[in-house]
Biopython code that builds the backbone (N, CA, C, O; Angstrom):
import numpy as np
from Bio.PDB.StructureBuilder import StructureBuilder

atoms = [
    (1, "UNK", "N", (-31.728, 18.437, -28.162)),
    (1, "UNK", "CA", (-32.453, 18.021, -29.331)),
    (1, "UNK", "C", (-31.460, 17.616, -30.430)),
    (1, "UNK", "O", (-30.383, 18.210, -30.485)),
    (2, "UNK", "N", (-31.752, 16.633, -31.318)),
    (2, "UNK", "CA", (-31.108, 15.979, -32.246)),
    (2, "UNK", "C", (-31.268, 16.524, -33.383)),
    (2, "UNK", "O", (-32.481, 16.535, -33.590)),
    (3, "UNK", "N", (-30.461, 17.204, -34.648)),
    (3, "UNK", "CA", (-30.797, 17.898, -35.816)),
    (3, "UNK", "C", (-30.388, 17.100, -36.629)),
    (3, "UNK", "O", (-29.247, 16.640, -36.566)),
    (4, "UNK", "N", (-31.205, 16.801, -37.504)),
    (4, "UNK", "CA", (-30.512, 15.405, -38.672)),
    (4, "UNK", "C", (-30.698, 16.274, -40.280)),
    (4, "UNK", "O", (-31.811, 16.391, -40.795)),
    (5, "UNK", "N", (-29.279, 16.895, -41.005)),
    (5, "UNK", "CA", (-29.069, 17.506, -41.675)),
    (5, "UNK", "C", (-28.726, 16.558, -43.324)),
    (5, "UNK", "O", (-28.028, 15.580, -43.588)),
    (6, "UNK", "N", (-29.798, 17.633, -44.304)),
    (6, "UNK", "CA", (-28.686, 16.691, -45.551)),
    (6, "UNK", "C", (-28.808, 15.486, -45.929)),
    (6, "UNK", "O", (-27.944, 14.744, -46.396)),
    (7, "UNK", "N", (-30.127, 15.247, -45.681)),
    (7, "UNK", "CA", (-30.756, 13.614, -45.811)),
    (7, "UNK", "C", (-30.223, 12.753, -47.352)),
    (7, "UNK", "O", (-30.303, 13.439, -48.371)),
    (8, "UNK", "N", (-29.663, 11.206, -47.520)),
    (8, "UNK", "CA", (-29.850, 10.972, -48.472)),
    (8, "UNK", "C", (-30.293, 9.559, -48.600)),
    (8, "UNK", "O", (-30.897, 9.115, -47.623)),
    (9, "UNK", "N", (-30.142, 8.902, -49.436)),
    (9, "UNK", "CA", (-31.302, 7.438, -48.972)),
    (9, "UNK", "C", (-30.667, 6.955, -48.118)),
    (9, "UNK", "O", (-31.513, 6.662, -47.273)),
    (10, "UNK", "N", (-29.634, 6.638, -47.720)),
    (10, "UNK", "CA", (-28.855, 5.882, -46.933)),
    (10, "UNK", "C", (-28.551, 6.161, -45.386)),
    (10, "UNK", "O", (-28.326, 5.396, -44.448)),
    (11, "UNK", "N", (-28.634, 7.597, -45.487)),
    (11, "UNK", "CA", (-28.413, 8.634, -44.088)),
    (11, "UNK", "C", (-28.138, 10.056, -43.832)),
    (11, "UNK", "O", (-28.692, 10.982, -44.424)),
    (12, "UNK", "N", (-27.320, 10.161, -42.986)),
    (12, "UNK", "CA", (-27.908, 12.145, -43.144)),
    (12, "UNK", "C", (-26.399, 12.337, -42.999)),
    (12, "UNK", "O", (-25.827, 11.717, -42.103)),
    (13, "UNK", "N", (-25.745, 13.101, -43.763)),
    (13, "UNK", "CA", (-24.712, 13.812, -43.746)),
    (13, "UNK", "C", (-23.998, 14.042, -42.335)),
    (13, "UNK", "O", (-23.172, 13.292, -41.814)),
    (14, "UNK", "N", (-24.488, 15.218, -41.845)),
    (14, "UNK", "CA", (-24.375, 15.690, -40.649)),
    (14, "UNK", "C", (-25.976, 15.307, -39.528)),
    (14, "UNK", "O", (-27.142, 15.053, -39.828)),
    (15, "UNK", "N", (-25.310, 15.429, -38.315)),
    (15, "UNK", "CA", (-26.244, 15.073, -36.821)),
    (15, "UNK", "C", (-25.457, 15.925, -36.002)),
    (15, "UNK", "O", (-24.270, 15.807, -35.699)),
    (16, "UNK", "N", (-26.443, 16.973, -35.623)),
    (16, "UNK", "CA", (-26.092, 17.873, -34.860)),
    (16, "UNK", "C", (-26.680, 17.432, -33.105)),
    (16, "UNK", "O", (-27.787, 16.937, -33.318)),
    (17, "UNK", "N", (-26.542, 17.414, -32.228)),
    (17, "UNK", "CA", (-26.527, 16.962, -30.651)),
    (17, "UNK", "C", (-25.278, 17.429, -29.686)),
    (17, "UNK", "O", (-24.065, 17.222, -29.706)),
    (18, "UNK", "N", (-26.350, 18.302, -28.666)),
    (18, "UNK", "CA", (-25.615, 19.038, -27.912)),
    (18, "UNK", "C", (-24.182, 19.284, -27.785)),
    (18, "UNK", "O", (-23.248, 18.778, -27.162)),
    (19, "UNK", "N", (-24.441, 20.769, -29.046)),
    (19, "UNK", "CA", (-23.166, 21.133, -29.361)),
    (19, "UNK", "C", (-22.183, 20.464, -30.303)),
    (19, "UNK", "O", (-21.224, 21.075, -30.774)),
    (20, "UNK", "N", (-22.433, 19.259, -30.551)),
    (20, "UNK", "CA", (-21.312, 18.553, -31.360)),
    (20, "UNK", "C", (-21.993, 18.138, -32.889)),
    (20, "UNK", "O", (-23.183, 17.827, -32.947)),
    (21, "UNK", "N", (-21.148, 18.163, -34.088)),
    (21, "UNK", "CA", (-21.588, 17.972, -35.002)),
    (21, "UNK", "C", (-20.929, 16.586, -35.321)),
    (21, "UNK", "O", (-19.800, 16.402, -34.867)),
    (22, "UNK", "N", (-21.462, 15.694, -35.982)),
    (22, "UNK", "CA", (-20.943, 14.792, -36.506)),
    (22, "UNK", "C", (-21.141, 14.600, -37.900)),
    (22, "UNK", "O", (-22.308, 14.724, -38.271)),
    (23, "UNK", "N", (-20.369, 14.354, -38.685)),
    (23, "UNK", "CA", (-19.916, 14.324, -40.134)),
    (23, "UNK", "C", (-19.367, 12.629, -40.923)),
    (23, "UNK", "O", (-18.182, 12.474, -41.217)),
    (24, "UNK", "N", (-19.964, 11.985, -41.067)),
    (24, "UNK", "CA", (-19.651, 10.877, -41.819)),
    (24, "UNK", "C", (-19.561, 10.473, -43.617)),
    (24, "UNK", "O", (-20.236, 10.939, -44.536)),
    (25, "UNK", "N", (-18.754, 9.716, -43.643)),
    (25, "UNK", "CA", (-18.863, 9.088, -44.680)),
    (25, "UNK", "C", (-18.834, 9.605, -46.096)),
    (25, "UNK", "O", (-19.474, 9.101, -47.019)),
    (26, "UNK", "N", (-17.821, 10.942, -46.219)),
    (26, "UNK", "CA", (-17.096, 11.657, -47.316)),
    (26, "UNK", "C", (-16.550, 10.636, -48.385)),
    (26, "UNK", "O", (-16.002, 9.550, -48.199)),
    (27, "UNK", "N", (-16.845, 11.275, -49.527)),
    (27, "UNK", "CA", (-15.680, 10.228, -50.207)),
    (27, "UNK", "C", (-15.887, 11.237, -51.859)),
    (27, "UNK", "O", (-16.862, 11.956, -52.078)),
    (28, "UNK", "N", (-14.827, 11.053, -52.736)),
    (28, "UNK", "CA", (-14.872, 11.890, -53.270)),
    (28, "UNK", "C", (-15.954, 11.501, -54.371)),
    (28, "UNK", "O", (-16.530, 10.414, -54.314)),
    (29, "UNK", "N", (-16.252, 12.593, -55.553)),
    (29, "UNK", "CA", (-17.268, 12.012, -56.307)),
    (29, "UNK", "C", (-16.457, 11.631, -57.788)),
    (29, "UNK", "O", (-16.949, 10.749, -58.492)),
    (30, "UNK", "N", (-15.466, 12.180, -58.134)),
    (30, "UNK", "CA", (-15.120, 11.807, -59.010)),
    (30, "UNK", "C", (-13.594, 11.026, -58.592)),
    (30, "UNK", "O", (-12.563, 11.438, -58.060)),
    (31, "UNK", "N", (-13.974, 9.884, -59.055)),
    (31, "UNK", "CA", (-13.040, 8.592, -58.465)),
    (31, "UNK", "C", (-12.006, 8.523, -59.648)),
    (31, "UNK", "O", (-11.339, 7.492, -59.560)),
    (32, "UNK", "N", (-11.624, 9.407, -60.870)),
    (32, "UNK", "CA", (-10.442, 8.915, -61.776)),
    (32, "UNK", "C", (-9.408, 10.138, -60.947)),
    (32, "UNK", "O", (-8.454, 10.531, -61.618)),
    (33, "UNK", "N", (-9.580, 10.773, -59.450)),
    (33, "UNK", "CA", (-8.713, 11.668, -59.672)),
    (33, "UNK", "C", (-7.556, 10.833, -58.490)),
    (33, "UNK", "O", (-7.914, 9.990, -57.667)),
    (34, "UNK", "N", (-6.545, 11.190, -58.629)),
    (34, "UNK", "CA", (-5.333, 10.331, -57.602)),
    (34, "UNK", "C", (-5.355, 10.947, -56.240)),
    (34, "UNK", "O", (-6.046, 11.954, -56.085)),
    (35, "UNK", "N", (-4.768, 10.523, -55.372)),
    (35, "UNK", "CA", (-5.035, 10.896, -53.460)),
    (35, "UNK", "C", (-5.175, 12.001, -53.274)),
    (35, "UNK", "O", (-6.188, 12.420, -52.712)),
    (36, "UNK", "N", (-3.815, 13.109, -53.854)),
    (36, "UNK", "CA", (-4.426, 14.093, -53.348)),
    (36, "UNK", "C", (-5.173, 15.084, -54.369)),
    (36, "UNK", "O", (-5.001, 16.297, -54.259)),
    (37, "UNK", "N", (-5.912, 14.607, -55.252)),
    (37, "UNK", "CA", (-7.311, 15.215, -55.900)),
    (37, "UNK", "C", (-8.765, 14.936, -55.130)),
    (37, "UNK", "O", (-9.773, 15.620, -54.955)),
    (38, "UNK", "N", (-8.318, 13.427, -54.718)),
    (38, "UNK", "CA", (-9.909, 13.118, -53.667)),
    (38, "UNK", "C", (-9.857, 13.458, -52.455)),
    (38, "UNK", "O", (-10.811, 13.273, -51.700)),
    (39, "UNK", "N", (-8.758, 13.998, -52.085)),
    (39, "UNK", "CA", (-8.599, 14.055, -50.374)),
    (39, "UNK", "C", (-9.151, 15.842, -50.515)),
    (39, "UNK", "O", (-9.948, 16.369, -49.739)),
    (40, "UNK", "N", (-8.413, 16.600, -51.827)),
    (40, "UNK", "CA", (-8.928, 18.122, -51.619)),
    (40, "UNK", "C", (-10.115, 18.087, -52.228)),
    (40, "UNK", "O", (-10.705, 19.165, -52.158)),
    (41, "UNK", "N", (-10.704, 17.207, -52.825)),
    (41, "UNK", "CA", (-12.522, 17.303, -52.883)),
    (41, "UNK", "C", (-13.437, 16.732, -51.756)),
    (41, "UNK", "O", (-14.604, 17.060, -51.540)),
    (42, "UNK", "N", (-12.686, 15.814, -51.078)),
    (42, "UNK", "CA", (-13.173, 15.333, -49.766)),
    (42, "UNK", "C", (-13.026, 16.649, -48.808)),
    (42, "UNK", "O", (-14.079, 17.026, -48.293)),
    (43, "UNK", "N", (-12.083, 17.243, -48.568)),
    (43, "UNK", "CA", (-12.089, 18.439, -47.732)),
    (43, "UNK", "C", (-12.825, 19.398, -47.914)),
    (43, "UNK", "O", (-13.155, 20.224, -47.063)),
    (44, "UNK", "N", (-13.336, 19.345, -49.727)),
    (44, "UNK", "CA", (-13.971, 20.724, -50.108)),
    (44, "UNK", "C", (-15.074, 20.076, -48.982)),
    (44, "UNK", "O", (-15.183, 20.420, -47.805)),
    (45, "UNK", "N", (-15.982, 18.867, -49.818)),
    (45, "UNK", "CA", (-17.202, 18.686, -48.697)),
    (45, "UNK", "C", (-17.152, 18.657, -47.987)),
    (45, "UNK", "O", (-18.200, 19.038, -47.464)),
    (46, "UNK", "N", (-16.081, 18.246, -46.999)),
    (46, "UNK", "CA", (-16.071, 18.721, -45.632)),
    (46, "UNK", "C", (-16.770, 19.829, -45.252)),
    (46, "UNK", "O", (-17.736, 20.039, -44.518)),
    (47, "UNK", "N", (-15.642, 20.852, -46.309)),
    (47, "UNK", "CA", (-16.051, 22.488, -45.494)),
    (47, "UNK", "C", (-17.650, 22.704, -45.746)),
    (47, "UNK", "O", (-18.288, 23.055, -44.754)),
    (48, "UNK", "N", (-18.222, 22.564, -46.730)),
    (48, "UNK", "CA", (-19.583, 22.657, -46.719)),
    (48, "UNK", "C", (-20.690, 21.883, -45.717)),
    (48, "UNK", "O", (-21.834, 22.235, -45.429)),
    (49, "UNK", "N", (-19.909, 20.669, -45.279)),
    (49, "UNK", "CA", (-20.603, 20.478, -44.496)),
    (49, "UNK", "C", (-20.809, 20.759, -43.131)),
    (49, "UNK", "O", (-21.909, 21.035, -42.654)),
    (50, "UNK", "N", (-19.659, 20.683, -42.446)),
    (50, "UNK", "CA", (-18.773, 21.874, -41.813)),
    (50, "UNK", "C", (-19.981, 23.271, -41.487)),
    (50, "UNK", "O", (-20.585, 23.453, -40.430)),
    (51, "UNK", "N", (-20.057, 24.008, -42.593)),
    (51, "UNK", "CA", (-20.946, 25.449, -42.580)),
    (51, "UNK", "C", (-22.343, 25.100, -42.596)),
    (51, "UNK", "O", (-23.149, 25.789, -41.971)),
    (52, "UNK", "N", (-22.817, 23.763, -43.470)),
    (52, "UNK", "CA", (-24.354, 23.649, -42.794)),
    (52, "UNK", "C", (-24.574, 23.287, -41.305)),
    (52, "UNK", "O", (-25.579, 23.562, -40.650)),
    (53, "UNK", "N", (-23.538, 22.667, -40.902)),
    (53, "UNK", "CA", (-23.729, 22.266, -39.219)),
    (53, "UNK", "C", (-23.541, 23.474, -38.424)),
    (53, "UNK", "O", (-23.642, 23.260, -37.216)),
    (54, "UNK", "N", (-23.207, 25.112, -38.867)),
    (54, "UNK", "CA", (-22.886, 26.265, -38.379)),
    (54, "UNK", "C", (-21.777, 25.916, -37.782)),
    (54, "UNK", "O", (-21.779, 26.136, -36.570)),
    (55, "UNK", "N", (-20.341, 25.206, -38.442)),
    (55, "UNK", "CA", (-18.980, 25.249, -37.750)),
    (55, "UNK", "C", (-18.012, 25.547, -38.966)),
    (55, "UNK", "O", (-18.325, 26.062, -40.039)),
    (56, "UNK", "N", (-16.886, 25.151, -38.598)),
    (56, "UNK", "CA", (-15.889, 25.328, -39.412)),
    (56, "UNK", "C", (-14.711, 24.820, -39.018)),
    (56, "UNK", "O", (-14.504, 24.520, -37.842)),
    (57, "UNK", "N", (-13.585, 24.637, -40.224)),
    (57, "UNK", "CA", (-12.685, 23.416, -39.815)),
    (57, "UNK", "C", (-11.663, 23.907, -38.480)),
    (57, "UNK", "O", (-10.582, 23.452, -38.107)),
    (58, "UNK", "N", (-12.374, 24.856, -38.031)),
    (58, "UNK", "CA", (-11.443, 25.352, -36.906)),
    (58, "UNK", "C", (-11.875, 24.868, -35.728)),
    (58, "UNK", "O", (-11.249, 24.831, -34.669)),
    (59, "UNK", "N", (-13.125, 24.444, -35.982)),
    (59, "UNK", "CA", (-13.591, 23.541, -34.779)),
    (59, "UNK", "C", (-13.971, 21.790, -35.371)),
    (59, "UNK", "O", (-15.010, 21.130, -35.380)),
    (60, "UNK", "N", (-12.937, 21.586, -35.699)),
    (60, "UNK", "CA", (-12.774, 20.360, -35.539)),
    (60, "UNK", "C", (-12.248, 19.098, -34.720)),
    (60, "UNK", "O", (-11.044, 18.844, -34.729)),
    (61, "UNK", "N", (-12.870, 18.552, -34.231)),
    (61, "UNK", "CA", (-12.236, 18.011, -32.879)),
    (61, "UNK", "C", (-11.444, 16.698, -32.979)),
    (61, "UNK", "O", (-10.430, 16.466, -32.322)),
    (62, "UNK", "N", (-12.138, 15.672, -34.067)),
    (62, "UNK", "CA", (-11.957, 14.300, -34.634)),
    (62, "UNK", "C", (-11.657, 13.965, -35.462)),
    (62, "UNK", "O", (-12.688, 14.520, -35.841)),
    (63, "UNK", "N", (-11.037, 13.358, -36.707)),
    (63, "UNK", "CA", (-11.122, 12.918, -37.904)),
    (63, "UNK", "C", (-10.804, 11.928, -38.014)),
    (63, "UNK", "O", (-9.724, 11.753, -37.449)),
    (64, "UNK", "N", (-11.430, 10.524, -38.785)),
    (64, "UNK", "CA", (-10.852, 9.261, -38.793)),
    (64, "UNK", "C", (-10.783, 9.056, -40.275)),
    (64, "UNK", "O", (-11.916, 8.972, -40.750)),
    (65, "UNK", "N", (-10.014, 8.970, -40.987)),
    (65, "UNK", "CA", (-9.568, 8.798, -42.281)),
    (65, "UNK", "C", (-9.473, 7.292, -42.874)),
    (65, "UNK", "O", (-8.656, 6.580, -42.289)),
    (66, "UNK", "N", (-10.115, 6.757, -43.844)),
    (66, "UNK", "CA", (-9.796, 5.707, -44.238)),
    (66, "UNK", "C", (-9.174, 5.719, -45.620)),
    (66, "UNK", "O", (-9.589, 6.451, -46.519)),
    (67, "UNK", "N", (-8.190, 4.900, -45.747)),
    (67, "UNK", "CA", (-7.148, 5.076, -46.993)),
    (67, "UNK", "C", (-7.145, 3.574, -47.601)),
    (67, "UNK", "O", (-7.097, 2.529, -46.952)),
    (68, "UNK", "N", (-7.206, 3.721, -48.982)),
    (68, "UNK", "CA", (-7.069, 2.195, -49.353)),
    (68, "UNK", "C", (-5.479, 1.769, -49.729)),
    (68, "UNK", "O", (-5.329, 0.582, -50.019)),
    (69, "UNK", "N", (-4.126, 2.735, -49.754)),
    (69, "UNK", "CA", (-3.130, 2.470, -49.848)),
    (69, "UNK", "C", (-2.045, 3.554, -48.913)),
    (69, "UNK", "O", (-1.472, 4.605, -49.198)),
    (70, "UNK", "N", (-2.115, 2.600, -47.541)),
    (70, "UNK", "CA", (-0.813, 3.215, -47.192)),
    (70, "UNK", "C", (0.402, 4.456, -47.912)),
    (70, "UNK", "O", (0.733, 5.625, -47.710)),
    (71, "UNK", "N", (0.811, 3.143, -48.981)),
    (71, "UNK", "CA", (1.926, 4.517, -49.559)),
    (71, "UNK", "C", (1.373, 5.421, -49.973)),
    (71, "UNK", "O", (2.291, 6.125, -50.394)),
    (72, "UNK", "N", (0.294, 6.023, -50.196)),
    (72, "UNK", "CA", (0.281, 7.083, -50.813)),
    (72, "UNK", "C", (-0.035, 8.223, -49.805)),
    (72, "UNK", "O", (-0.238, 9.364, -50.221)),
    (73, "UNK", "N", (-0.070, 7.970, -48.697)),
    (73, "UNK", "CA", (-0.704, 8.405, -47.478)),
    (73, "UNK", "C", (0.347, 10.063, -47.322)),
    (73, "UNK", "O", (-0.285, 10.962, -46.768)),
    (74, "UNK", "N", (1.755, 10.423, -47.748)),
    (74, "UNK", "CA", (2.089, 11.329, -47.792)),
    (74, "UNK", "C", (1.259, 12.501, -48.779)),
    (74, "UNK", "O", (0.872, 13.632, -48.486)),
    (75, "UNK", "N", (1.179, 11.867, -49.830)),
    (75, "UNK", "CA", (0.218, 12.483, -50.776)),
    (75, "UNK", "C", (-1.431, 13.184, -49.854)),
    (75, "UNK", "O", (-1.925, 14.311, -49.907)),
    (76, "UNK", "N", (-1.724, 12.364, -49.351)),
    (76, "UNK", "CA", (-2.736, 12.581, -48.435)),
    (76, "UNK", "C", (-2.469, 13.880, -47.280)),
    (76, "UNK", "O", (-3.040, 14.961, -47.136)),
    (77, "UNK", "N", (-1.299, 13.208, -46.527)),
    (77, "UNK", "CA", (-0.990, 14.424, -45.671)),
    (77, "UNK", "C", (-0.578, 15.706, -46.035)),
    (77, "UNK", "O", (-0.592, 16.568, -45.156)),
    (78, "UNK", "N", (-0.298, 15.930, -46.901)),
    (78, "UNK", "CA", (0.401, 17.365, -47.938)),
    (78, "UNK", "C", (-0.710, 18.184, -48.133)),
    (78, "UNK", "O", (-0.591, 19.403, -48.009)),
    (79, "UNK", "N", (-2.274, 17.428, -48.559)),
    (79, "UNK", "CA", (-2.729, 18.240, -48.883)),
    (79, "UNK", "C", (-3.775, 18.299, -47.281)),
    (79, "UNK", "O", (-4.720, 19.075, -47.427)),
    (80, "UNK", "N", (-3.754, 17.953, -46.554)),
    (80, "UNK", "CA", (-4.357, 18.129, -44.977)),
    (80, "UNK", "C", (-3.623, 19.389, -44.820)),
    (80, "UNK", "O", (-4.233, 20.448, -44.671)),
    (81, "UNK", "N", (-2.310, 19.325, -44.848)),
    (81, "UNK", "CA", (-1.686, 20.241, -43.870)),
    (81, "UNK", "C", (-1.617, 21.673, -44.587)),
    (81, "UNK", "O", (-1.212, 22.704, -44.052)),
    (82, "UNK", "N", (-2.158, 21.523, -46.088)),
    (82, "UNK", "CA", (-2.024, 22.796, -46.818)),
    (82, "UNK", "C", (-3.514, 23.489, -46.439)),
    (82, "UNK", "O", (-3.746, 24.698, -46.452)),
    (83, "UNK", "N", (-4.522, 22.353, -46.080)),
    (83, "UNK", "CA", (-5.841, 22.858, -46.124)),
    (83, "UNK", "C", (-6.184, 23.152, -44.233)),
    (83, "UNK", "O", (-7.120, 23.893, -43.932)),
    (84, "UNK", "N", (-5.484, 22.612, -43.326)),
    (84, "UNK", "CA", (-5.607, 23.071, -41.747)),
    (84, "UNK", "C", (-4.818, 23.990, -41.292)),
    (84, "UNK", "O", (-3.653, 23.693, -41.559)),
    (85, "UNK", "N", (-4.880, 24.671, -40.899)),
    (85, "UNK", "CA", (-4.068, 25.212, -40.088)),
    (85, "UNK", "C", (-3.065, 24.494, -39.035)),
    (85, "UNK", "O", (-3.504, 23.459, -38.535)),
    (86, "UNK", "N", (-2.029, 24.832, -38.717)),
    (86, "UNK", "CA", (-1.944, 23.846, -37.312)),
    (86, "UNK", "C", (-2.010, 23.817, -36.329)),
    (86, "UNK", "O", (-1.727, 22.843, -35.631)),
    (87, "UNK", "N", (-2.728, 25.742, -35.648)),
    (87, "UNK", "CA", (-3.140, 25.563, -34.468)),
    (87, "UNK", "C", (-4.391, 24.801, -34.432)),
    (87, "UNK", "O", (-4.508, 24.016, -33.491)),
    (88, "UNK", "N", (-5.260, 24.875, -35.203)),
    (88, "UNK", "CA", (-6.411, 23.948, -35.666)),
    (88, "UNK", "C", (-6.838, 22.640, -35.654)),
    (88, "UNK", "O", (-7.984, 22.194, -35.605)),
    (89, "UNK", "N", (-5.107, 21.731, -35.735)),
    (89, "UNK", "CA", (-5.576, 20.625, -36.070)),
    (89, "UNK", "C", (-6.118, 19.878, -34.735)),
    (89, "UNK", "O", (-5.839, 20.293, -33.610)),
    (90, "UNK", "N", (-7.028, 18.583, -35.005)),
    (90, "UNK", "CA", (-7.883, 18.201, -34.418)),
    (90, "UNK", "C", (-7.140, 16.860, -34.189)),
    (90, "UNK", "O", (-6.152, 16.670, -34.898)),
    (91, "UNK", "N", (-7.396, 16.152, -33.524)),
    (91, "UNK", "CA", (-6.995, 14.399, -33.130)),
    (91, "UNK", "C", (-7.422, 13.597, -34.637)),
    (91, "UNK", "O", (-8.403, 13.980, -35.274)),
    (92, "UNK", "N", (-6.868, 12.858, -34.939)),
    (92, "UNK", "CA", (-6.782, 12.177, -36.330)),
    (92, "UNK", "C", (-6.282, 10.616, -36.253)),
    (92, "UNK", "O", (-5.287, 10.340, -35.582)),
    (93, "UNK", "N", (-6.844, 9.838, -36.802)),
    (93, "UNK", "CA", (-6.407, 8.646, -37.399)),
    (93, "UNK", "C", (-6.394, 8.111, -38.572)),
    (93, "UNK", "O", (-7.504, 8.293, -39.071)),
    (94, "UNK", "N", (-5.706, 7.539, -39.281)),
    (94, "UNK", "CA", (-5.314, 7.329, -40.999)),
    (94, "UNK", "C", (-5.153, 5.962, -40.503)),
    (94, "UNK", "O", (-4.328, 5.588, -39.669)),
    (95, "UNK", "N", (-6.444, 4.927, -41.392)),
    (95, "UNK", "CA", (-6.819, 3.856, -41.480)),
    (95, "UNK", "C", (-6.462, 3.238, -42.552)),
    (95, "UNK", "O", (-6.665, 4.092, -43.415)),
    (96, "UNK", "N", (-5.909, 1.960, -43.279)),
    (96, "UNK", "CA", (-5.517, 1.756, -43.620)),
    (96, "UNK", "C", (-6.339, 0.708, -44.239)),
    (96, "UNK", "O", (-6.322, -0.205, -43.414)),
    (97, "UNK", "N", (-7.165, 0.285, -45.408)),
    (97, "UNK", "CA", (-8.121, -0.322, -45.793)),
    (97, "UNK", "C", (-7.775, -1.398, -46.856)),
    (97, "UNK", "O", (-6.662, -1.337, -47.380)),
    (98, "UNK", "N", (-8.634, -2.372, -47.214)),
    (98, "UNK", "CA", (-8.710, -3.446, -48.322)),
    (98, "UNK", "C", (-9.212, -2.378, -49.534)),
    (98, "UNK", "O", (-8.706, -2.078, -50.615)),
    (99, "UNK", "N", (-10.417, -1.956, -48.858)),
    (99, "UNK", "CA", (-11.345, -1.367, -50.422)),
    (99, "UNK", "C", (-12.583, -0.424, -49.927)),
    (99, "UNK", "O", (-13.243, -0.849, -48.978)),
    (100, "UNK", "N", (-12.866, 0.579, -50.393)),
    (100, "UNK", "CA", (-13.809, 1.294, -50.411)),
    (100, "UNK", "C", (-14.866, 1.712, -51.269)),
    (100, "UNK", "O", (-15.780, 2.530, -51.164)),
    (101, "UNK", "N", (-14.396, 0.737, -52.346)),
    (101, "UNK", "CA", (-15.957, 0.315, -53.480)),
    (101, "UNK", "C", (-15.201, 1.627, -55.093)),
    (101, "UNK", "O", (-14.455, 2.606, -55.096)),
    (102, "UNK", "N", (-15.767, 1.046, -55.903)),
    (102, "UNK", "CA", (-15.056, 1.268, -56.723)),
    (102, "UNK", "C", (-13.541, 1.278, -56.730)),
    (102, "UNK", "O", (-12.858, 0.395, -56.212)),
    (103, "UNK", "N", (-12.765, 3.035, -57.762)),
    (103, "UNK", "CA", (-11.810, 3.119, -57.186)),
    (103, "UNK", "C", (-11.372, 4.325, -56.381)),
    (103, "UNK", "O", (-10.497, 5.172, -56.562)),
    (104, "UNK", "N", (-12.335, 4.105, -55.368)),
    (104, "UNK", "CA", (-12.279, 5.565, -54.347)),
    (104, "UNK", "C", (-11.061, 5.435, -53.129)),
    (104, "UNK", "O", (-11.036, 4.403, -52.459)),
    (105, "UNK", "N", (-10.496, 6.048, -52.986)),
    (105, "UNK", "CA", (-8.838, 5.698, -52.221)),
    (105, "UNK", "C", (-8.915, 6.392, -50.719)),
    (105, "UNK", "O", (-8.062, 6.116, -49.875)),
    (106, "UNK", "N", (-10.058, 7.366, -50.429)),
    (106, "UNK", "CA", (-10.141, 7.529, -49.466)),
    (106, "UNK", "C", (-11.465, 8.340, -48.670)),
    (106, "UNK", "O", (-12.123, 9.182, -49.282)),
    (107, "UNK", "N", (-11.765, 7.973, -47.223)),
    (107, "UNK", "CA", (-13.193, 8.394, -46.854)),
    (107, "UNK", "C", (-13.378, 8.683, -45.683)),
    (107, "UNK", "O", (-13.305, 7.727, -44.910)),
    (108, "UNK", "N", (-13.609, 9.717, -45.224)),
    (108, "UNK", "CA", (-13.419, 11.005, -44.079)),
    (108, "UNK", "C", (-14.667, 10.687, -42.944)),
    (108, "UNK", "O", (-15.738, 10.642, -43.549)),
    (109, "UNK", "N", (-14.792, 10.511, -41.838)),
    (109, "UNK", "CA", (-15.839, 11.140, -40.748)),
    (109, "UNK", "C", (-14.808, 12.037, -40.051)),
    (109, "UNK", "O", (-13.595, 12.061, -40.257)),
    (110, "UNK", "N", (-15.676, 12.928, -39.000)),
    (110, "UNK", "CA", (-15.342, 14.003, -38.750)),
    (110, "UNK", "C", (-16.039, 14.300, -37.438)),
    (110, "UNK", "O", (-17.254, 14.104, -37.414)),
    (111, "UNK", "N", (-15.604, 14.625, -36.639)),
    (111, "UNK", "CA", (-16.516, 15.509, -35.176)),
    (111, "UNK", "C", (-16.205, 16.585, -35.115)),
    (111, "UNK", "O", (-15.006, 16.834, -35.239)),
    (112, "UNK", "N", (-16.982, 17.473, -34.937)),
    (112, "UNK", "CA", (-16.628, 19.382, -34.830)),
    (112, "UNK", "C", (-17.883, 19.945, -33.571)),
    (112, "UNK", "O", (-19.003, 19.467, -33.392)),
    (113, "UNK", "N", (-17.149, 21.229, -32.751)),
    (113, "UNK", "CA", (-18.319, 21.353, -32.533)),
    (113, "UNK", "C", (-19.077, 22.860, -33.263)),
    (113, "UNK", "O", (-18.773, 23.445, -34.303)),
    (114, "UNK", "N", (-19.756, 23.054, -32.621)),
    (114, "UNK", "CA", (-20.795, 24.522, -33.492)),
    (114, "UNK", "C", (-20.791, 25.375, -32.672)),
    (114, "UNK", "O", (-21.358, 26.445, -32.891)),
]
sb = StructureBuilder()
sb.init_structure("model")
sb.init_model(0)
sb.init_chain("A")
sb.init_seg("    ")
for serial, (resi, resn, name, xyz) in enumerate(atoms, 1):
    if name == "N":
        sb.init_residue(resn, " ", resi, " ")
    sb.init_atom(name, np.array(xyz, "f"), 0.0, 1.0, " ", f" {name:<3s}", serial, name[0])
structure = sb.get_structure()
């Protein structure tokens, strides 16, 4: 059975299906803060979303990251690696973008399971 969590006009947060949670389309809410201010408010929602799907970032399996500037992408990783563990970490890709609407610099999906 399919659990569609967290509804908002556009779509549902999390989709829970056998065993696996899926997590899309993070991005931070307050856009004057620099990479790694939106990447540790992007992670906060993560984790909340994360705990409504009944998981946690320890079962994280996926993450595909979209970044609107390369260089700052260390900034980015500093605060990943302060917020995962590293037996924890999950398969990852850091995407490298034109634009993500306003000035939002970066935007998270996620697979975990429960």
């Amino acid at each position: 059975m399919t659990e569609r969590l967290l509804r908002t006009p556009t779509l549902h947060r999390v989709v829970r299906h056998n065993g696996l949670a899926f997590i899309g389309g993070i991005v931070a809410d307050d856009e004057g803060l620099d990479m790694a201010g939106q990447t540790r408010e992007v992670l906060s929602k993560l984790d909340a979303y994360l705990r409504e799907a009944g998981s946690d970032r320890s079962k994280l399996l996926s993450v595909t990251i979209f970044i609107t500037d390369m260089n700052v992408k260390p900034q980015m990783d500093a605060v990943w690696k302060e917020w995962l563990a590293p037996e924890d970490l999950p398969t990852r890709a850091t995407i490298g973008v034109a634009d993500l609407g306003g000035t939002t610099l970066i935007e998270l999906i996620a697979t975990a399971h429960y």
